[in-house]
N, C-alpha and C positions, 0 to 999 in steps of 0.2 A: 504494500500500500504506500503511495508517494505522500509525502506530507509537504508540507513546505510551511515555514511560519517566517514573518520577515519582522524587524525592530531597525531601530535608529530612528522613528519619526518622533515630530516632536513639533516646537513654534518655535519660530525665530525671524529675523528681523528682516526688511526686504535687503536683500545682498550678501546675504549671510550664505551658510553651505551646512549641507548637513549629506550624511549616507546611508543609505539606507544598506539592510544585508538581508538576504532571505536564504537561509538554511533548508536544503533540499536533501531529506532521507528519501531510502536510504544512501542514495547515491546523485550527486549532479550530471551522470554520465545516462546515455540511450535516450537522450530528446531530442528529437529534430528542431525544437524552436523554443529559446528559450527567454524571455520577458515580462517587463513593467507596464504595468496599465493605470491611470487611477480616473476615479470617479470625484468630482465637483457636487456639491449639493443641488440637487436640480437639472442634473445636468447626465446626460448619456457617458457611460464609461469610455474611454479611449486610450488609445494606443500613445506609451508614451516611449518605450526604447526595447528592441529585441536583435537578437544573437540567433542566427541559426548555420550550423555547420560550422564552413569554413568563410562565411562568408562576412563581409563587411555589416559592422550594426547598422540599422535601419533608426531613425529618431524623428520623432514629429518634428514638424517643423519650427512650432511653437518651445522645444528645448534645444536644436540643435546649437553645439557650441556654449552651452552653461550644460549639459548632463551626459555623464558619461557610464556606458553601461557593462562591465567586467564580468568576468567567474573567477573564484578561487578553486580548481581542481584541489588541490591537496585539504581546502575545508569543507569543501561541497558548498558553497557557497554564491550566490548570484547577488552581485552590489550594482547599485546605482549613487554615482558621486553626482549629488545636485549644488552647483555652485549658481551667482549671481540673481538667487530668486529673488522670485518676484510674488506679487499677493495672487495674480491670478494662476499659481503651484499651488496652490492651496487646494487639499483633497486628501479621499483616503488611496493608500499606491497600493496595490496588489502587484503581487508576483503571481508569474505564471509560466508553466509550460505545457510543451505539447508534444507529446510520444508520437514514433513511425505510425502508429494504429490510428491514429485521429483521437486518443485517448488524452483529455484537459485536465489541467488539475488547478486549483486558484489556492494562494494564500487567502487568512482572517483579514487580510489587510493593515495597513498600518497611517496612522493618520498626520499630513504634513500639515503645518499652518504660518503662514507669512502672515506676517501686519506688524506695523511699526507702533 
């Protein structure tokens, strides 16, 4: 069974940085797609930064250039470094991946909040 639980969120100021880290049992390895999503109050979930294979991450456009999105193999780990925010980052981020099978799994989520 995949679990994934992510921490680092938190409030902070607009231009501040924070990272997020989402711990993937029992292992970070067999996904074909691996990624950050988060949802806005009121507002549809969306796509905020993912990793698949070997290939170049893919980043809304709305982060590219302030967030960057990593794996630690040796922790199992999938981070997102969010630098330069802003108030409209504000959301809860889920982690997410996506197995060969079309098999999803979502973090509990974890909750950002800019405002000065």
């Amino acid at each position: 069974q995949v679990q994934l639980t992510e921490s680092g969120g938190g409030s902070v100021q607009p231009g501040g940085s924070l990272r997020l880290s989402c711990a993937v049992s029992p292992s970070i390895f067999g996904f074909n797609r691996m990624g950050w999503f988060r949802q806005a109050p009121g507002k549809q979930r969306e796509l905020v930064a993912v990793m698949a294979g070997s290939s170049d991450a893919d980043y809304a456009d709305s982060v590219k250039g302030r967030f960057t999105i990593s794996r630690d193999n040796a922790k199992n780990t999938l981070n997102l470094q969010m630098n330069s925010l802003k108030p409209e980052d504000t959301a809860v981020y889920y982690c997410n991946v996506l197995g060969f099978l079309r098999d999803e799994y979502w973090g509990q989520g974890t909750q950002v909040t800019v405002s000065a």
